[in-house]
N, C-alpha and C positions, 0 to 999 in steps of 0.2 A: 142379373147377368147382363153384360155388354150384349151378346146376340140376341136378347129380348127388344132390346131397341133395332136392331139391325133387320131384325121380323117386320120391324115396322114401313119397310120399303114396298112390303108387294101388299099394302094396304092399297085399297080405294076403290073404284068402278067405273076410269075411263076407257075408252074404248081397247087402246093401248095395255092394261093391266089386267082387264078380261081376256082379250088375246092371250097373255103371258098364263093366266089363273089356266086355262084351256090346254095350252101346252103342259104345264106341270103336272095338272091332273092325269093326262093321258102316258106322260113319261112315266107317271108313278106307277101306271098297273104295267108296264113293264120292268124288266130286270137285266135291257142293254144296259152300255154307257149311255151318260148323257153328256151333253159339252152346255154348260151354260156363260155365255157371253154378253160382253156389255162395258161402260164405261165405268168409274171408278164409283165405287158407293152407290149402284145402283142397285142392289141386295144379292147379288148373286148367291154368295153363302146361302144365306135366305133360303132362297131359291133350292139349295142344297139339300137345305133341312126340309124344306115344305116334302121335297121328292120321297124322301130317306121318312118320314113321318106319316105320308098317305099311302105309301106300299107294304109289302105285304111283308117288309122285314124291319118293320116300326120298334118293334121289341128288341130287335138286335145290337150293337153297337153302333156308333155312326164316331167313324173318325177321321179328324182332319190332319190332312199335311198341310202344312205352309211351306208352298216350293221355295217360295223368296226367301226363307230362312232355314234351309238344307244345303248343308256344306257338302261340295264333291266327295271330298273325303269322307264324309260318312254316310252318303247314300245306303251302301249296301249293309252297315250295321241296322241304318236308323229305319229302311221299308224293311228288309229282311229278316232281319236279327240276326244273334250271332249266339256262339254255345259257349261254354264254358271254359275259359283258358285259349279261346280262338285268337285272344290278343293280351297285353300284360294286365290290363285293368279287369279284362273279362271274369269276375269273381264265378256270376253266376249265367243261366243260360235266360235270354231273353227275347221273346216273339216279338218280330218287325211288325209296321205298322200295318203291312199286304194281312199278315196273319193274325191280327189282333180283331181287325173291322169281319174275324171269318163270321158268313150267317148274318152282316150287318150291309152297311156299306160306306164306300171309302172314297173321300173328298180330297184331292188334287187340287187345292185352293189357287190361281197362279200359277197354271201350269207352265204356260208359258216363259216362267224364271226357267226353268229346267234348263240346264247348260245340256250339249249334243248327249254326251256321253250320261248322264243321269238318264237323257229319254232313251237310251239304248238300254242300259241294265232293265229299264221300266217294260221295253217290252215284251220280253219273252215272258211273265206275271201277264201282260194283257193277253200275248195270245194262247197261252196255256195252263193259266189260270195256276200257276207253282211256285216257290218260293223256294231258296236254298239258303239257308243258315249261313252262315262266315263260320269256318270254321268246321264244317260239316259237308257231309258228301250225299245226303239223303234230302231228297226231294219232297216238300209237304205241301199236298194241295190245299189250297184254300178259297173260300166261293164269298169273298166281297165283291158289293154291287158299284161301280165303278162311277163317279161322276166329276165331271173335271170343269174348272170356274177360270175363263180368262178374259184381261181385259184389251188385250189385243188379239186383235186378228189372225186366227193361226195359217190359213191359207197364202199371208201376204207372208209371215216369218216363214214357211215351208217354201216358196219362193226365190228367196233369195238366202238359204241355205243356212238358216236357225232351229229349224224344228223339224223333226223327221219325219218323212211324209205316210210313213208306215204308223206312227206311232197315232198323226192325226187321221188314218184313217180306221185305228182301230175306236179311237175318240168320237168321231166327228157324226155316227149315223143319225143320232137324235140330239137336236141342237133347237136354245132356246136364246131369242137376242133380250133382254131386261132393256127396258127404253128409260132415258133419261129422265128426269124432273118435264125438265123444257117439253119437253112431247107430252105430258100428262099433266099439264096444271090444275087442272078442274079435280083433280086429288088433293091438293093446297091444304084446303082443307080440313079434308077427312084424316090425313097426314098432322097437322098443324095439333088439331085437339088430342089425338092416339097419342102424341110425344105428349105432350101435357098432363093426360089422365095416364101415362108409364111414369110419367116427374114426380108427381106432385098425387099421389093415392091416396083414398078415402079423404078424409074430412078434410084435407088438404089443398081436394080437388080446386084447380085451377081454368078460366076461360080465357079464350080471345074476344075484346071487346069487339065490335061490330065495326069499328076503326080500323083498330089493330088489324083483324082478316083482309080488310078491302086492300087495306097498304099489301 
């Protein structure tokens, strides 16, 4: 699986990655949101899963949205769902993605894509934890655990009038920053052989010569 490699970011023991292991662990015994932030390929996801895997709803579903690849237009099918005959293709009735993660929790990969009007339908689900069908008039609660991965700065887009200040402050109470490569070299490493022995398993096993590493 690709996210088995992508696990491999919040590997190591710099001071920097212990900080991070610290905050994850203490977000997981709870069941706020969490906002986990950071630059590109710093594991956030990761991050995600570590949360959704040390808590108490490890059993449950763990689903992800990919903001950057939700079209406006189908927000409200694609988090909500829609019932049966709500639209011409609608054959059958199908739980959004709010309702799916229910008893689990639900990963807002890039929130930050979210155009105005997606984080507006987003928050009446944050603040009252409900979903409504397309197509249906009955309200169905649902209790996913909320965690949200961005690689810009939501305070600076709240700002200057991209991101809703309601929505980041329903997001923002328990916030974790992932530090770059450059701030934790002394991981090199412990990073370097992990990809290695995920490449190249059992007898196939592979090293860095003593060259190689120092380069």
């Amino acid at each position: 699986n690709l996210h088995d490699y992508g696990d491999l970011a919040l590997l190591g023991s710099s001071p920097a990655i212990r900080h991070v292991h610290s905050l994850l662990r203490r977000f997981s015994a709870t069941l706020e949101p969490v906002l986990i932030t950071g630059e590109s390929s710093t594991g956030k996801d990761a991050g995600a899963r570590f949360i959704h895997n040390h808590s108490i709803r490890a059993n449950g579903p763990l689903i992800f949205v990919n903001c950057a690849a939700l079209p406006s237009t189908l927000t409200q099918s694609e988090l909500f769902g829609y019932e049966k005959g709500a639209f011409t293709s609608a054959q059958h009735s199908h739980p959004g993605r709010l309702e799916q993660a229910n008893g689990g929790s639900l990963v807002f990969s890039g929130i930050s894509e979210l155009h105005l009007e997606q984080q507006s339908a987003l928050l009446r689900f944050l603040q009252e934890g409900q979903v409504q069908r397309v197509g249906s008039n009955t309200q169905i609660s649902t209790d996913g655990r909320v965690i949200a991965t961005t690689s810009q700065p939501l305070p600076e887009l709240v700002a200057v009038g991209l991101f809703r200040s309601d929505v980041y402050f329903r997001l923002g109470s328990l916030e974790v920053l992932l530090p770059p490569l450059r701030d934790r070299c002394e991981d090199i490493p412990t990073l370097a052989n992990a990809l290695l022995d995920a490449s190249f398993p059992g007898l196939a096993r592979k090293r860095l010569s003593h060259a190689a590493m120092h380069c």
